[in-house]
N, C-alpha and C positions, 0 to 999 in steps of 0.2 A: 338575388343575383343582380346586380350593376348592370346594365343595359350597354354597349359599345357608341364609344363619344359620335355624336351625330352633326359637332358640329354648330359654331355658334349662328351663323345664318339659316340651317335650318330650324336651329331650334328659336330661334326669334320668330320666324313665322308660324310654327306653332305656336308657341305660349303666349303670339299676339292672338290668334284665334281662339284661345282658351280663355283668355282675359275678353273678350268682346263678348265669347257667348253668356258670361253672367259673370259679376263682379268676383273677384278672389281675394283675400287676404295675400300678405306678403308671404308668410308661412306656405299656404299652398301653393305658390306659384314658385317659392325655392325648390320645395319639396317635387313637386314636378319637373323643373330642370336639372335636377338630380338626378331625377328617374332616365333623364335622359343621358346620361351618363356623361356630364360635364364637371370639370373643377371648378373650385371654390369660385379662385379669381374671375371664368367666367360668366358664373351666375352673378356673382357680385354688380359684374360690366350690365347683364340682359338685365339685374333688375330695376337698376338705377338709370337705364335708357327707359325701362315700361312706365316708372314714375313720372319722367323727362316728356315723355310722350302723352300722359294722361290713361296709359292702357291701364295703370296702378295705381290706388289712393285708398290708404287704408281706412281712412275719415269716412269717403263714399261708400267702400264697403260696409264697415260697419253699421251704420245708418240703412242700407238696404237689407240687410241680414237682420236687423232688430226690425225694423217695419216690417219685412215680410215674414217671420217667423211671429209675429204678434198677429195679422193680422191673417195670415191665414191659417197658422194650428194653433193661434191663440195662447202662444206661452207667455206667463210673465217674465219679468224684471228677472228676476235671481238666473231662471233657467238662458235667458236670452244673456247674460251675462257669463255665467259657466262657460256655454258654448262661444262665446268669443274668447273667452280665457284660452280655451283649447286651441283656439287660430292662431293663436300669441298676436292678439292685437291692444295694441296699446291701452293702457287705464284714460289716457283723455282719449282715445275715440270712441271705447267704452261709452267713458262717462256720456260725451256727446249725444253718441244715440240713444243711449235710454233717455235722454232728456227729449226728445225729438218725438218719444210717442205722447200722444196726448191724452194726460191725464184723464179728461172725462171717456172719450175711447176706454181706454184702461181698467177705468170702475165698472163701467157698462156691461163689458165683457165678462170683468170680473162678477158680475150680478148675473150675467145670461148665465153664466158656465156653471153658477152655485144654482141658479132655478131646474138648469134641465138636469143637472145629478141628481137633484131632490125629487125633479118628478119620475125618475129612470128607478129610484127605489122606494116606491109606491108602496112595493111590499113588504117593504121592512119593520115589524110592526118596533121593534128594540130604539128608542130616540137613540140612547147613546152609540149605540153601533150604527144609527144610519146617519149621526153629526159625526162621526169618526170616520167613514166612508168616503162620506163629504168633504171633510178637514185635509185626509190626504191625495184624495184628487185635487183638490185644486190646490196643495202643497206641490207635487209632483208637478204641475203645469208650471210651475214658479212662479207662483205670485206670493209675495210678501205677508208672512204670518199676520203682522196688524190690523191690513187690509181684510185678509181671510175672517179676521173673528169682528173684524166691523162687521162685519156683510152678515154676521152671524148673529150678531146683536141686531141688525136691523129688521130681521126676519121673525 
């Protein structure tokens, strides 16, 4: 159910609050003005004033959402790229921020994340099921099959 139009100056100071308390994609910040029960034309007007204003940059989001999604539940590359897909954020801000994590960060994690699965299944006496355990945990975290079976080789 559509919500009843609230109004494009109230809905500016909202979606200026909602843009301050943590970065949004443009997607989310449509989709929320939406929520608020406004037409096309004047989301079109609020979103191009939020860019205008600096309260919108899909570049800065994106870059904040890939550092902080790497660095603190640790996903790779593929899954940090998925979930911007989902945002509809752009292929170059994409590309941007995945370039923006730093690769040694990256391997490191990618070497913590393979150490402590291997030590969590201690009890596995089966290699091949507990490198198959292995393989799609930190598949599922998104990081980069190559990567995955280096790390694999290195052990």
């Amino acid at each position: 159910m559509q919500q009843k139009n609230i109004g494009t100056e109230k809905a500016l100071q909202k979606i200026k609050q909602f843009c301050t308390y943590q970065e949004r994609s443009h997607y989310q910040v449509k989709e929320k003005l939406y929520s608020f029960g406004l037409y096309k034309n004047e989301v079109e007007q609020l979103l191009s004033q939020l860019i205008e204003e600096s309260f919108l940059n899909e570049e800065r989001y994106a870059q904040a959402f890939a550092g902080g999604r790497f660095r603190i539940k640790n996903w790779g590359r593929i899954k940090i790229k998925y979930e911007l897909k989902q945002n509809r954020v752009s292929e170059y801000c994409i590309k941007t921020a995945l370039q923006s994590i730093d690769e040694i960060e990256y391997n490191k994690t990618l070497r913590r994340l393979f150490e402590i699965k291997e030590k969590s299944l201690h009890a596995e006496k089966n290699t091949f099921t507990k490198k198959q355990k292995i393989l799609s945990y930190l598949m599922q975290k998104g990081f980069e099959p190559s990567l995955v079976h280096a790390v694999f080789m290195e052990d």
